[in-house]
N, C-alpha and C positions, 0 to 999 in steps of 0.2 A: 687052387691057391695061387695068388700072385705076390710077386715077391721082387722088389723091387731095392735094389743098393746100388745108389747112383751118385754121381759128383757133378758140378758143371760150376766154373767161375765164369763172372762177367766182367766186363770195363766199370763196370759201376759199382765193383769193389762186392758185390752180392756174391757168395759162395753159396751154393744149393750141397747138402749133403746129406741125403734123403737113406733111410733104412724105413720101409713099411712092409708089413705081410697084412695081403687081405683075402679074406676068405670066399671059396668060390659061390655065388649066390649073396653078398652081402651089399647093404647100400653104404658106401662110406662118404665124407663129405671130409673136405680138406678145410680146414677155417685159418685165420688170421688177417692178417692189416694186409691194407694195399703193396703190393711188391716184394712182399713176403715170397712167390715162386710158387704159388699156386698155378697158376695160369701153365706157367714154364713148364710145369710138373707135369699138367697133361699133354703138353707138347712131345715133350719128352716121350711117356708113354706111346704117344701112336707115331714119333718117329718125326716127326715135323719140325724138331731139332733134336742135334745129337749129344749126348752125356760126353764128358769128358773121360768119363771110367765109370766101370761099374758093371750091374747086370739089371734086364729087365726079363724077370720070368711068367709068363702066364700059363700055369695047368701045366702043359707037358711040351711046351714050347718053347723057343730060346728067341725074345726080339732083339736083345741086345745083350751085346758080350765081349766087350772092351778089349781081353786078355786074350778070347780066341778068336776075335777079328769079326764077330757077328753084329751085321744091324741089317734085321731083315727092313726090307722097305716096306713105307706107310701103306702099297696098294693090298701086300701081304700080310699087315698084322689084322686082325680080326675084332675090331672095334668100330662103334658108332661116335661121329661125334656131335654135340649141338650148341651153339655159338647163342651171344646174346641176341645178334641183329638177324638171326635167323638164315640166312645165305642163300634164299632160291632161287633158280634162276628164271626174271621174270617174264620171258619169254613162254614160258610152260605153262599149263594150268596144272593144277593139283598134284592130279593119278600121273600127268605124265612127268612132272618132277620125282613123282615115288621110282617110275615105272624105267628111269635115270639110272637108279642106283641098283637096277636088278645087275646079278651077274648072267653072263651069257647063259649058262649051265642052268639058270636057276629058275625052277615054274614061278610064273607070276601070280600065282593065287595067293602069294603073301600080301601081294596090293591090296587086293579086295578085305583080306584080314584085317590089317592095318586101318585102313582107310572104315570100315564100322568100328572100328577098338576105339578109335580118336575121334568118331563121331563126324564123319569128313562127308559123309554120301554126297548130301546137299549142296559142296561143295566142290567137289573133284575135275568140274568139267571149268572153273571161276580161274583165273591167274590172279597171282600173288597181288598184285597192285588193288583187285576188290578186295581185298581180307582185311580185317583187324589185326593187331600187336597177336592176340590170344590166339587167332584162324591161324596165323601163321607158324606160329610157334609147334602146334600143331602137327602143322604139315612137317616140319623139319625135326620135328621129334622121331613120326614116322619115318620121314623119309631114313634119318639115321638106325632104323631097324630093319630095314629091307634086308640088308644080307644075314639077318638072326645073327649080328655078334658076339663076341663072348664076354665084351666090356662095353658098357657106355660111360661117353666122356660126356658129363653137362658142364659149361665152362658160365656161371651166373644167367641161365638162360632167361631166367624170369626176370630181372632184376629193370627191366625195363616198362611192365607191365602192374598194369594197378593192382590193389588189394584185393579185389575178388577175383579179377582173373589169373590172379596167380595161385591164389586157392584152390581154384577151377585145373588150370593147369598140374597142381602137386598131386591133385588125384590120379589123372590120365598118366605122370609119370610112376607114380607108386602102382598103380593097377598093370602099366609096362612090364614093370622091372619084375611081378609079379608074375604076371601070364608067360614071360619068357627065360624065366627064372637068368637072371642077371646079375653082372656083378656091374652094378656104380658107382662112378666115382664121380661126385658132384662137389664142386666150388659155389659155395655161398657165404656172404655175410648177415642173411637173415636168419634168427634166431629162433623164431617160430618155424622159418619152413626148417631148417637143422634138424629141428625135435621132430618135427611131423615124420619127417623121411629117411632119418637113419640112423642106421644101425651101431654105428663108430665114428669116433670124431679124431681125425690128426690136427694138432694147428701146428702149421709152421709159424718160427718163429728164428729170425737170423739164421736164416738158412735150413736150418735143424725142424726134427722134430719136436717141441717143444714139452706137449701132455698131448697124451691121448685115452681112449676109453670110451665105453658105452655112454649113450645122451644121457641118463641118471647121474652118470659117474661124474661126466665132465662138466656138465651143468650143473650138480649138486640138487638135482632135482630128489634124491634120494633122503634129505636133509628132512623134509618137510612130508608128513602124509596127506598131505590138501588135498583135495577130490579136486578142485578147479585151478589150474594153472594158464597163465596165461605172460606172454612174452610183450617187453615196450622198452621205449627209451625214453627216458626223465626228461624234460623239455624244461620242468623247473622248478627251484625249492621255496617255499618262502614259509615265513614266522608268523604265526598269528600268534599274540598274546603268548601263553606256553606250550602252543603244540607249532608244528609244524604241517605243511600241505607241502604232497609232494604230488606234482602236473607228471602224468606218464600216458607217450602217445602207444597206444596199441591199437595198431592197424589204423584206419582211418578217422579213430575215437580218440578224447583226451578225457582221461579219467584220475580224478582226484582222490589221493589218500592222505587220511590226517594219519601219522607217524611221530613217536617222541623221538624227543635227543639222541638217546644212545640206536633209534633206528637209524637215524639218516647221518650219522658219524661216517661209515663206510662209503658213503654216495655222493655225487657231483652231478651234475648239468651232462651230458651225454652218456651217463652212465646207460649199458643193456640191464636192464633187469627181468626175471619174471616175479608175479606178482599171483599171491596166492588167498584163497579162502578158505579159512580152520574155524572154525564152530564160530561163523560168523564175523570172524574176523579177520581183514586183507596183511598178509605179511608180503614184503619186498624182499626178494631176496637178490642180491647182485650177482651176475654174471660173472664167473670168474677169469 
């Protein structure tokens, strides 16, 4: 169990004042708007900035402890983390960016692991600069697992990377967090990877917790028994005669729904939606 009750003000009038418990093995994904404290929130976590007050618990460990003077440092808390721009250093090739992040103590046959988990053979001996958005990512997935942490921090890792390879990517992290039974805590604002990969959703919102709950709960996916769902964003509404067409881009396709009045009441021009099929017939339903 991690368990986390923190505070931290800024200059910019943002007050973070976080209460979450997450459970050990669970994939959680932090959601909301730009500067909402997501980001901060993982920083926080692995110690890379300090809480004003509070407690940060993991399992049977104390990282931080406002009241009894605790803030273990970032080399000591036991977490992976992976950035969007990926961080290697390019001097290195592959294994030896993994082969980086061993501990002194620690056998390196987790390289070898790692490096078939992520599909890297063919790569390991190449430096950062031959690779793709997707190779790289990759590597510093791995590499962020070498010391078997007890938490992964993803901070929007994908969000730089196209539609398929991101898809490609969601697997290699779900298959991760799987084989090494992990707790993650992933920062995204995409709506499809959310559903795909976890387990619980916090959004902040002014600082706060705002809702949280399972993908069904939170997305209202629960509403609907559709066999096919599928996640977009409204791109555009318009009138024909008496129905309406609503333009919704999912993933790299723009697909048209005719919807009446009282469907598209609720909806706007950047609205998330998912968009469902019920004996044939596409319902929208808004993101809430």
């Amino acid at each position: 169990m991690i368990k986390i009750d923190i505070k931290k003000s800024f200059p910019s009038d943002l007050c973070l004042d976080l209460h979450l418990e997450i459970n050990k093995g669970d994939f959680v994904t932090l959601f909301g708007a730009s500067g909402a404290g997501k980001t901060t929130t993982l920083k926080m976590i692995s110690g890379l900035l300090k809480p004003d007050s509070g407690q940060i618990l993991v399992n049977d460990s104390t990282w931080f402890d406002s009241e009894n003077k605790v803030n273990l440092p970032t080399q000591k808390r036991s977490f992976g983390y992976v950035f969007q721009d990926f961080a290697l250093f390019p001097n290195m090739t592959v294994r030896e960016n993994l082969e980086f992040a061993l501990l002194k103590s620690q056998d390196n046959g987790i390289i070898n692991e790692l490096i078939e988990l992520t599909e890297l053979e063919n790569l390991q001996n190449r430096k950062p600069e031959t690779l793709s958005g997707g190779q790289k990512q990759r590597v510093a997935l791995a590499r962020a697992l070498v010391q078997q942490p007890e938490i992964l921090l993803l901070d929007e890792p994908l969000s730089a990377l196209d539609m398929h390879m991101r898809q490609k990517l969601q697997t290699y992290i779900l298959k991760l967090h799987k084989k090494y039974n992990l707790t993650t805590i992933l920062v995204s604002h995409d709506i499809g990877e959310i559903v795909k990969l976890s387990d619980h959703i916090f959004e902040i919102e002014n600082g706060q917790i705002a809702k949280q709950g399972n993908v069904k709960e939170f997305f209202g996916l629960n509403k609907t028994s559709a066999k096919f769902k599928f996640s977009g964003e409204i791109i555009e509404i318009t009138k024909e005669d008496v129905i309406y067409v609503v333009s919704i881009l999912i993933g790299n396709d723009l697909v048209k729904i005719v919807a009446d009045k009282n469907e598209i009441e609720p909806l706007s021009k950047g609205d998330k939606v998912f968009v469902a099929s019920k004996a044939f017939n596409p319902i929208i339903h808004k993101v809430n």
